[in-house]
C-alpha positions as CSV (number, residue, x, y, z in Angstrom):
1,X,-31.6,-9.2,-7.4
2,X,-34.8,-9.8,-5.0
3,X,-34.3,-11.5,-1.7
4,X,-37.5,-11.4,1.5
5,X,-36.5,-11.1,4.7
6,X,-36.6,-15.2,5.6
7,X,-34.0,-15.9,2.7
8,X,-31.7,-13.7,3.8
9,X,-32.0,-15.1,7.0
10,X,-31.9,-18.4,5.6
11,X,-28.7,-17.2,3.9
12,X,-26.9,-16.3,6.9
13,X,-27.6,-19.0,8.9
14,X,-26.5,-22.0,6.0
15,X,-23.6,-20.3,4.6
16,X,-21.9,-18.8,7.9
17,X,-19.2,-21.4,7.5
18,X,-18.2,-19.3,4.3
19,X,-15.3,-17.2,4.3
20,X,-17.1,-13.7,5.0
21,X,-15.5,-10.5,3.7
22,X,-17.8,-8.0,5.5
23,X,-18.0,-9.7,8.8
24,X,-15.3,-8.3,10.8
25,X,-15.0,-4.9,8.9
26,X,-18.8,-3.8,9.6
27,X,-18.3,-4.8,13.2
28,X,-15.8,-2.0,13.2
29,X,-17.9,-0.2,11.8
30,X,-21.1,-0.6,13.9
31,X,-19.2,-0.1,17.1
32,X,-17.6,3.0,15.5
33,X,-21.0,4.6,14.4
34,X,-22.9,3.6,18.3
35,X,-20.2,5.1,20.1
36,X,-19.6,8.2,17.8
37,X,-23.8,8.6,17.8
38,X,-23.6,8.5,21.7
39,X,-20.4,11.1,22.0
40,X,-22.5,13.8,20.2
41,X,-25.9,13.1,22.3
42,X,-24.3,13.8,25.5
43,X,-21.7,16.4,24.1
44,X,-22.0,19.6,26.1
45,X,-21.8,22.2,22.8
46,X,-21.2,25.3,24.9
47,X,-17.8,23.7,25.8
48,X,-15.7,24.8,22.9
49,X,-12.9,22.1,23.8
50,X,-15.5,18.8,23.7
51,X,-17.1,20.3,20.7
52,X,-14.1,20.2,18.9
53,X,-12.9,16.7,19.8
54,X,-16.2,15.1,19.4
55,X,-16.9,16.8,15.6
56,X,-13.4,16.0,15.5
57,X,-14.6,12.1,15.8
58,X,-17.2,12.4,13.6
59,X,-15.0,13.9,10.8
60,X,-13.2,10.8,11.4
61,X,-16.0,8.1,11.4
62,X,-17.1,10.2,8.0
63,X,-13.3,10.1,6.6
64,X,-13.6,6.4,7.3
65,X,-16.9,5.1,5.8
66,X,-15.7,7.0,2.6
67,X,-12.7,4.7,2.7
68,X,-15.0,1.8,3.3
69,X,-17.3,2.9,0.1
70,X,-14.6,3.0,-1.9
71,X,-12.9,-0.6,-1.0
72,X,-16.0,-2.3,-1.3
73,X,-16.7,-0.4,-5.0
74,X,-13.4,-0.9,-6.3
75,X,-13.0,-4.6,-4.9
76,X,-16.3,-6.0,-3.9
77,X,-19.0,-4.9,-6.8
78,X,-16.2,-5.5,-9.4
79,X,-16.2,-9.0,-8.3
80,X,-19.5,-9.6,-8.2
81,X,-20.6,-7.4,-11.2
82,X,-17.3,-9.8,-13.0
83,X,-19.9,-12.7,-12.3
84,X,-23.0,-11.5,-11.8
85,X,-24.3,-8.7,-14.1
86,X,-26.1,-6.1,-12.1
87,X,-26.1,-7.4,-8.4
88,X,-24.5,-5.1,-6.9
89,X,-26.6,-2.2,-8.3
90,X,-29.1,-1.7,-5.4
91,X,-26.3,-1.3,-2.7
92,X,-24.2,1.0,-5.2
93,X,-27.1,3.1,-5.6
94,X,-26.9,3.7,-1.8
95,X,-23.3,4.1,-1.6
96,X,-24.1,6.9,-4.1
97,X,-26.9,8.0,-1.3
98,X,-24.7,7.7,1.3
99,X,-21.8,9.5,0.3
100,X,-24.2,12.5,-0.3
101,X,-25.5,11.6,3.4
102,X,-21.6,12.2,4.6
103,X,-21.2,15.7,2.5
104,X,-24.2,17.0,4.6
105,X,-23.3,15.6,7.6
106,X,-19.7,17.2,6.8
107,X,-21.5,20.6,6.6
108,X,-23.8,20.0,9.9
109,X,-20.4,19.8,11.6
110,X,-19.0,23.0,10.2
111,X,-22.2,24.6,10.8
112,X,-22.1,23.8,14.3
113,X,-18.5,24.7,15.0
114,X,-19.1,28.2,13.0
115,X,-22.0,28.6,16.0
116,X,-21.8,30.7,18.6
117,X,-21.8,28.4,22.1
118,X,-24.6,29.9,23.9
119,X,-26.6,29.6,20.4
120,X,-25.5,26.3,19.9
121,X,-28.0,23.9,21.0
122,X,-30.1,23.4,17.9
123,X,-27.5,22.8,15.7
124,X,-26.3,20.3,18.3
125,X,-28.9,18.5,17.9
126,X,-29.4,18.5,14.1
127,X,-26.2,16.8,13.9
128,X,-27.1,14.0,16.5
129,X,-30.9,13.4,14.8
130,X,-28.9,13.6,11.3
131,X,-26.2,11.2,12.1
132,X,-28.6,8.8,13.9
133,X,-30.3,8.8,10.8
134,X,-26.8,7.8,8.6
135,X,-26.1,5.4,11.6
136,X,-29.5,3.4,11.2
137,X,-29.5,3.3,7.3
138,X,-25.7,2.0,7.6
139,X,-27.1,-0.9,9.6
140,X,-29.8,-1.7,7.4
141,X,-27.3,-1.4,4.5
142,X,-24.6,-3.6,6.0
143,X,-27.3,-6.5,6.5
144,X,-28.0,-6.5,3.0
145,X,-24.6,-6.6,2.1
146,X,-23.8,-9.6,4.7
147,X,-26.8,-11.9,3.3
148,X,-27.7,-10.9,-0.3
149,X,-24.3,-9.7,-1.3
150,X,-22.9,-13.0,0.4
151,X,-24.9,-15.5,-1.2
152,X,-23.4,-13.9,-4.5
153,X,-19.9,-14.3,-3.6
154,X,-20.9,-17.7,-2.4
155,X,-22.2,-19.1,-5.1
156,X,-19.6,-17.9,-7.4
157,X,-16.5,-17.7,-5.8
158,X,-14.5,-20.4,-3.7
159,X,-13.2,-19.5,-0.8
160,X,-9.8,-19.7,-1.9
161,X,-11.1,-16.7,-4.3
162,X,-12.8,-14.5,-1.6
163,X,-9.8,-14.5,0.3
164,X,-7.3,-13.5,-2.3
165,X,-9.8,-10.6,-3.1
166,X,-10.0,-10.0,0.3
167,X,-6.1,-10.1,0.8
168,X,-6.1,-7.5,-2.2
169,X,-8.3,-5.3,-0.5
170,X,-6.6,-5.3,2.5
171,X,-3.3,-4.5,1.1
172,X,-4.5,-1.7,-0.5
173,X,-4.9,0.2,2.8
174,X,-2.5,2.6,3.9
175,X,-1.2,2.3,7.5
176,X,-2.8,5.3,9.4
177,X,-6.3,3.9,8.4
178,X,-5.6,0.2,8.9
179,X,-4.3,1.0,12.5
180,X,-7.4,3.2,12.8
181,X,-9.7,0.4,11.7
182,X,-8.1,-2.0,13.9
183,X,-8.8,0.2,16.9
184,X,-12.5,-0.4,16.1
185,X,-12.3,-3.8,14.5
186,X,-10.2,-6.2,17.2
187,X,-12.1,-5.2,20.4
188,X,-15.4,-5.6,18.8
189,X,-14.8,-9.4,17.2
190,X,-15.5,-12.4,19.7
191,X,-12.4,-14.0,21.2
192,X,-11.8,-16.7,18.2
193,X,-12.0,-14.1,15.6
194,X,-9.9,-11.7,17.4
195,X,-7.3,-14.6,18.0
196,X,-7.8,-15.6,14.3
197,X,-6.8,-12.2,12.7
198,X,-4.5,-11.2,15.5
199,X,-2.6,-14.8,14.5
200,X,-2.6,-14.2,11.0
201,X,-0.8,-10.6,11.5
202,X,1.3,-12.1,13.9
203,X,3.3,-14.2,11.0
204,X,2.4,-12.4,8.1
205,X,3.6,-8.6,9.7
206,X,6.7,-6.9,10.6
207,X,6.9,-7.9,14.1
208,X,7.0,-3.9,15.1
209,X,4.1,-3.8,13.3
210,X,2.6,-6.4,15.0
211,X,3.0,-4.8,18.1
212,X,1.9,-1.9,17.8
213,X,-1.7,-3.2,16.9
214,X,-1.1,-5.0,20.3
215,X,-0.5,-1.8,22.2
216,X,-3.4,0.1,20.1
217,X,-5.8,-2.6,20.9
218,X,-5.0,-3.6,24.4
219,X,-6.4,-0.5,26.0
220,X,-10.2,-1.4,25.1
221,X,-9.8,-5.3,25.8
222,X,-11.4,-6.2,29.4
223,X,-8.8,-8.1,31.2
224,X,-10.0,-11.6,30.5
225,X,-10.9,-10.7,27.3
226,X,-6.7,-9.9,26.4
227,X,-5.7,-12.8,28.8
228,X,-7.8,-15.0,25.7
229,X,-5.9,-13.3,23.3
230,X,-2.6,-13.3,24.8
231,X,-2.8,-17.1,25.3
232,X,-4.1,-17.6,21.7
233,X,-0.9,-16.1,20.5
234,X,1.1,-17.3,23.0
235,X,2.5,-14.0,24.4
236,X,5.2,-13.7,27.2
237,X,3.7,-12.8,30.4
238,X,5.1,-10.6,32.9
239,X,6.5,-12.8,35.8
């Protein structure tokens, strides 16, 4: 499959009415990868303390995207491979590249925690160049995905279709990591697509577990930003 740059564009722009499997998820994901990039450029890596709970985060953005790799191979290319043959064989190639890309970035970090602090500058920095370097061909990656991989799905699917795949995928996610990903996911969406997940958990979930996305959310909402929210759902306000 061969798409330039203007159809892609031309893609997004026409079919963003479209139900969207990727949007919301590589939101998450974008946010995740900035703010984890950042943590490690101004980590101070002769303090043992911050050195462990910043690796510590990029274990976990790592632990993550191979989640992500996964949903989209066992979900996403098997429907569009089930309706168009060989699509999805560029970006599965680079999910191939990229879980490589995460086993050496997984090493970086133990190198770097196996460092001495006062000699630990260099391999400081290695990780921050390296994971800029995952970071930036994510982005690319995602794009393709959003456009090309779309107007596949698109034209093959209804949405009706794309949302019971999507439903599917969802379901398949065990708690700790959907809590995780809605950490990253809800405060990173604009206020109608926070309101329109955050409604459609509301009946669907166990109102505990309702909540506690609420409470893991609410923390890294600015304060008009959950007074949207909070009136989208119509949730009590304190007096």
């Amino acid at each position: 499959m061969k798409n330039d740059a203007n159809e892609l564009r031309q893609v997004a722009a026409t079919q963003a009415p479209r139900h969207d499997i990727y949007a919301g998820i590589h939101k998450a994901i974008r946010a995740l990868m900035a703010d984890t990039l950042l943590a490690v450029g101004r980590m101070d890596s002769t303090d043992e303390l911050e050195v462990a709970q910043v690796t510590q985060r990029v274990l976990e953005l790592l632990d993550f995207c191979t989640s992500h790799l996964g949903h989209e191979n066992e979900y996403l290319h098997t429907a569009i491979e089930a309706r168009a043959a060989g699509a999805s064989e560029r970006i599965a190639h680079e999910h191939v590249e990229h879980e490589a890309h995460i086993a050496a970035l997984g090493r970086s970090v133990a190198a770097l925690r196996a460092t001495p602090a006062d000699s630990r500058a260099g391999a400081a920095l290695d990780l921050y160049r390296q994971l800029s370097l995952f970071v930036a061909e994510n982005y690319q990656h995602m794009y393709v995905e959003e456009t090309a991989h779309n107007a596949v799905l698109w034209a093959r699917y209804t949405d009706a279709e794309l949302e019971g795949i999507h439903h599917r995928l969802v379901a398949s996610i065990p708690p700790a990591e959907m809590m995780f990903g809605m950490r990253w996911l809800v405060p990173f969406m604009n206020p109608q697509e926070r309101a329109g997940l955050l409604s459609d958990v509301q009946r669907n979930a166990p109102p505990p577990a309702f909540q506690a996305i609420l409470d893991t959310v609410r923390p890294h909402l600015a304060e008009a930003e959950w007074a949207k929210l909070a009136a989208s759902l119509q949730l009590a306000q304190p007096a």
